[in-house]
RODREN-410852 format. One line per 4 residues: for each residue y negated, z negated, x of C-alpha. Coordinates in pm, 1 decimal. Example, Ala and Ser with C-alpha at 12.3 -4.5 7.8 and 13.67 -1.06 7.14 Angstrom:
BEGIN
450.0 -780.0 1230.0  106.0 -714.0 1367.0
REM end
This chain:
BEGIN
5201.3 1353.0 2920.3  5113.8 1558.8 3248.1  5251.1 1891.9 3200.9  5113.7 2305.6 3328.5
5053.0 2466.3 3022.5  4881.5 2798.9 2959.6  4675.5 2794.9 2721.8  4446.6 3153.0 2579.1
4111.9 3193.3 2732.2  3847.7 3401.7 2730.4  3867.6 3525.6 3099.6  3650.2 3821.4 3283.3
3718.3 3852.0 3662.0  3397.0 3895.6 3849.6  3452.4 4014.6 4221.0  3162.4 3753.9 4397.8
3172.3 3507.6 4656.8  3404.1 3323.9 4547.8  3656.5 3594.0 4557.7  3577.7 3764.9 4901.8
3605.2 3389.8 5040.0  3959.9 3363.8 4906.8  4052.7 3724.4 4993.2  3914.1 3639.8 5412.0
4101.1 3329.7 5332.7  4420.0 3479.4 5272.6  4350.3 3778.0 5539.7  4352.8 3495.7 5820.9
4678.0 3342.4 5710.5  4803.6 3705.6 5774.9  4904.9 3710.7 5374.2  4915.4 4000.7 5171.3
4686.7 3985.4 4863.1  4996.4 4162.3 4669.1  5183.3 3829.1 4727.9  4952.1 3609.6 4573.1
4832.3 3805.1 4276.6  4813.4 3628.0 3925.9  4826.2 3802.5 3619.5  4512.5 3675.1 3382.6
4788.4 3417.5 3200.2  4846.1 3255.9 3492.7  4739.6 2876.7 3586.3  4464.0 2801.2 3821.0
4725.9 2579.3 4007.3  4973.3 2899.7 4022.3  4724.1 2989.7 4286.0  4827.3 2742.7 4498.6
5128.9 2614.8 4402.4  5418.3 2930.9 4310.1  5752.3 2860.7 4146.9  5883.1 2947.0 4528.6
5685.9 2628.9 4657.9  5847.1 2419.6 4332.1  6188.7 2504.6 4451.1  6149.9 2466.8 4780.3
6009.4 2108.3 4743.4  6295.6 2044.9 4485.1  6631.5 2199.6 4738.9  6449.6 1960.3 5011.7
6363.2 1650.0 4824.9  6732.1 1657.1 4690.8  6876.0 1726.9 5032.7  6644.8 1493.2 5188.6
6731.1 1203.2 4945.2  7141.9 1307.8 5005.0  7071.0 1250.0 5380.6  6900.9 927.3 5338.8
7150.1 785.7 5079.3  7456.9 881.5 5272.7  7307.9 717.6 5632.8  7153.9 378.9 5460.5
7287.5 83.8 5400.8  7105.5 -46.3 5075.0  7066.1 -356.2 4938.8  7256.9 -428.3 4604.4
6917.6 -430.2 4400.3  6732.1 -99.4 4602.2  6545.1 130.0 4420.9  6695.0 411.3 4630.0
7073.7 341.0 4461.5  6904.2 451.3 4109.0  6792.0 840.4 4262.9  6921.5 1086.9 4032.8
6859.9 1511.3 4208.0  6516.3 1643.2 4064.3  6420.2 1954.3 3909.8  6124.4 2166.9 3889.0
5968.5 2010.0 3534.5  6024.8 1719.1 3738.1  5845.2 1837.5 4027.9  5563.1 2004.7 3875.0
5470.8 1662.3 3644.4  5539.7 1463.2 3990.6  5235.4 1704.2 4167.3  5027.5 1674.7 3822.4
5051.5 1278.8 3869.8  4939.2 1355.2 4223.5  4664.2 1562.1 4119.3  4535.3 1323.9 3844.4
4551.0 1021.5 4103.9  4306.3 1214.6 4291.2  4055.1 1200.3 4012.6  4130.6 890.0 3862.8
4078.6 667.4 4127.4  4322.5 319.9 4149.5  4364.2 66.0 4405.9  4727.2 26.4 4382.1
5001.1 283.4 4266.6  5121.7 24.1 3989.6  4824.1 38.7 3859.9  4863.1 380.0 3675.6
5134.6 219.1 3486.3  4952.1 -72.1 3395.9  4943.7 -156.9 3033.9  4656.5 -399.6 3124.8
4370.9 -256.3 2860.1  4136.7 -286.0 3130.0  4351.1 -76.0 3401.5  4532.1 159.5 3175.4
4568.1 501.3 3198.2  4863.0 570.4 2918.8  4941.0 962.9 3019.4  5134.5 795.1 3317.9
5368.5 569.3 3119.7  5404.1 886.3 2920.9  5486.4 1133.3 3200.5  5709.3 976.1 3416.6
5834.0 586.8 3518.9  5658.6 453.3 3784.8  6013.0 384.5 3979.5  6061.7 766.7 3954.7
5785.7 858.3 4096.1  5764.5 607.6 4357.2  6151.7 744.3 4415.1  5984.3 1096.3 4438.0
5763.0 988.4 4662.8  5993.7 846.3 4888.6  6182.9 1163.2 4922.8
REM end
């Protein structure tokens, strides 16, 4: 299953580079360093994606899919009548999917769920259904 966890490393903070890219970085987007701060148990991914981004993409997927559900006229058998609201364990496995589909490259979305021995790649089936995330990815 695709989940953030934070796990204890060994971590030493070297100021190089790296660092006084991110720093100019976040200096031209006119944000404060304060604001993006991580504490050393923090996720790499924290980085980039806060818990303010998870909730915001939760309030306007569900408001988004409320709009779109109340205007359309569905057919009897749509995927769209089965959208239950999300939530942000729900979002944050939905952008770990994403993620992972980056680096494990597929021609088709179905074929992350495939249970084909050839195609398979189990931690999908295991994370989420591939309606709900095709649902997700709708909204």
């Amino acid at each position: 299953m695709i989940s953030w966890q934070r796990q204890q490393v060994g971590l030493q903070l070297t100021v190089g580079f790296e660092l006084i890219q991110i720093m100019c970085r976040l200096q031209s987007l006119h944000l404060p360093l304060s604001a993006v701060l991580l504490s050393v148990d923090s996720l790499p991914v924290e980085f980039f994606i806060t818990d303010d981004i998870i909730v915001l993409l939760v309030t306007e997927t569900n408001r988004y899919a409320q709009q779109f559900l109340a205007g359309a006229a569905l057919k009897p058998n749509s995927r769209a009548r089965r959208w239950t609201s999300t939530d942000a364990t729900e979002m944050q496995k939905f952008l770990g999917m994403l993620l992972t589909m980056e680096i494990v490259k597929k021609p088709h979305i179905e074929d992350y769920w495939s249970t084909d021995p050839l195609l398979a790649t189990p931690v999908f089936n295991q994370t989420m259904s591939c309606d709900g995330f095709e649902l997700l990815l709708k909204f």
